[in-house]
C-alpha positions as CSV (number, residue, x, y, z in Angstrom):
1,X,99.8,158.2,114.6
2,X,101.8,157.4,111.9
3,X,105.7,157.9,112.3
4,X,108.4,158.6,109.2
5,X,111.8,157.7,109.0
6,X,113.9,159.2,107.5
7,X,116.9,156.6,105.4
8,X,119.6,158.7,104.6
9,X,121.3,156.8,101.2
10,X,124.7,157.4,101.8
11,X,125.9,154.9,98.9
12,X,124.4,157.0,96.1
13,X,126.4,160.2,97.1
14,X,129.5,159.8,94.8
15,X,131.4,162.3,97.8
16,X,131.2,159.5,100.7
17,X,133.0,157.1,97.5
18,X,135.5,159.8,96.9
19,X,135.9,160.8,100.5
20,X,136.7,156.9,101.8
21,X,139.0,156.2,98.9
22,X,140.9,159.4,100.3
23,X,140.9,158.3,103.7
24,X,142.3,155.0,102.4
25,X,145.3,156.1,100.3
26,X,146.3,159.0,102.8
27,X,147.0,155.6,105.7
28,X,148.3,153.6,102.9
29,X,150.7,156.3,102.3
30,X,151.0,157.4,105.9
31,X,152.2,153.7,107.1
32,X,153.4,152.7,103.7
33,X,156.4,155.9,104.2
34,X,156.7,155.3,107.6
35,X,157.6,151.2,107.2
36,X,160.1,152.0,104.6
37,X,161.7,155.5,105.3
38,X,160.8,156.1,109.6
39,X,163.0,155.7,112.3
40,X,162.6,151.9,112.3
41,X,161.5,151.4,108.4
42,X,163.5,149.0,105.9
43,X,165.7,151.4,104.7
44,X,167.1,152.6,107.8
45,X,168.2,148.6,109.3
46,X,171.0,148.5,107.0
47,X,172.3,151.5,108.9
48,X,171.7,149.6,111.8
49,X,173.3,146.4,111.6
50,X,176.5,148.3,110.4
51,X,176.3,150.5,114.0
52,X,175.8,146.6,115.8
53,X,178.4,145.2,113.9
54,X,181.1,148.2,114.9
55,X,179.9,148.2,118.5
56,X,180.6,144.0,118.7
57,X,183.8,144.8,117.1
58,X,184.8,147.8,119.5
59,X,183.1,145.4,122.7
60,X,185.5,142.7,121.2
61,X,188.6,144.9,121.8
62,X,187.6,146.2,125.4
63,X,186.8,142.7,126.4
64,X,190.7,141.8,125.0
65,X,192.2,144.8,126.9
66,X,190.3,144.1,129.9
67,X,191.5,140.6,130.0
68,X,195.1,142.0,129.7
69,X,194.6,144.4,132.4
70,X,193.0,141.6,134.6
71,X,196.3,139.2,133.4
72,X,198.8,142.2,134.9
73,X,196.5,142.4,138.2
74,X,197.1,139.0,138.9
75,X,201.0,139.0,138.5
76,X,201.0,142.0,140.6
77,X,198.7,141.0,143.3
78,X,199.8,137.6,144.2
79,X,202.3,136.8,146.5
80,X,205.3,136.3,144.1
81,X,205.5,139.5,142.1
82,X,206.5,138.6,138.6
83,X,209.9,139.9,138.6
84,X,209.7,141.3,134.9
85,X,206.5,143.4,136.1
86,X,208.7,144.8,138.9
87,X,211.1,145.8,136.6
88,X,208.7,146.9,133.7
89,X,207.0,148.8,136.4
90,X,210.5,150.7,137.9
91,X,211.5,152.0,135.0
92,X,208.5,153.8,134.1
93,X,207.8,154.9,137.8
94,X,211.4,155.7,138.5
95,X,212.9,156.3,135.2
96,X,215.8,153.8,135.8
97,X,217.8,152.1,133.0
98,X,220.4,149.2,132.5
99,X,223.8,150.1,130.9
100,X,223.0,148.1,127.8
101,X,219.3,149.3,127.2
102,X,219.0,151.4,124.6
103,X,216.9,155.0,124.7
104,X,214.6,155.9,122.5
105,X,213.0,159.9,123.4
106,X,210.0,160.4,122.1
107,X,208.0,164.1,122.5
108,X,204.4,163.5,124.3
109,X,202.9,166.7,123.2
């Protein structure tokens, strides 16, 4: 008993070539687009480091008024109350004013 085997010569058929350099060149292009122009490519991390830049800048500036805030807690909250504090603090509660201070109206709407 004699068996055949078939060899199937896939390097001959000038399709397979065609076919594999297609293959090729449609992920080179795939990936090669997608590192440059996606979501996270090259050209879009210029864009990003302006957004980081703005949000440390706009962090820097709600760190500063926090620490203000924080500076007027502690003259309120400790045992001596700053006495210009009290005062800042009664005229805009109570609307009270000195003879000599000077008004200025402005309209809020």
């Amino acid at each position: 008993m004699v068996l055949k085997l078939r060899v199937y010569k896939s390097h001959n058929n000038p399709l397979n070539y065609f076919g594999s350099f297609v293959l090729l060149g449609t992920l080179v292009a795939f990936f090669g687009f997608h590192s440059l122009a996606g979501e996270r490519g090259l050209l879009v991390l210029d864009n990003l480091d302006r957004k980081i830049a703005s949000a440390q800048e706009h962090l820097y500036l709600l760190e500063k008024k926090n620490a203000e805030i924080e500076a007027r807690i502690v003259l309120i909250s400790s045992d001596l109350i700053d006495k210009d504090i009290l005062e800042e603090m009664v005229r805009r509660e109570l609307g009270l004013f000195a003879e000599n201070d000077v008004l200025v109206l402005t309209n809020r709407n």
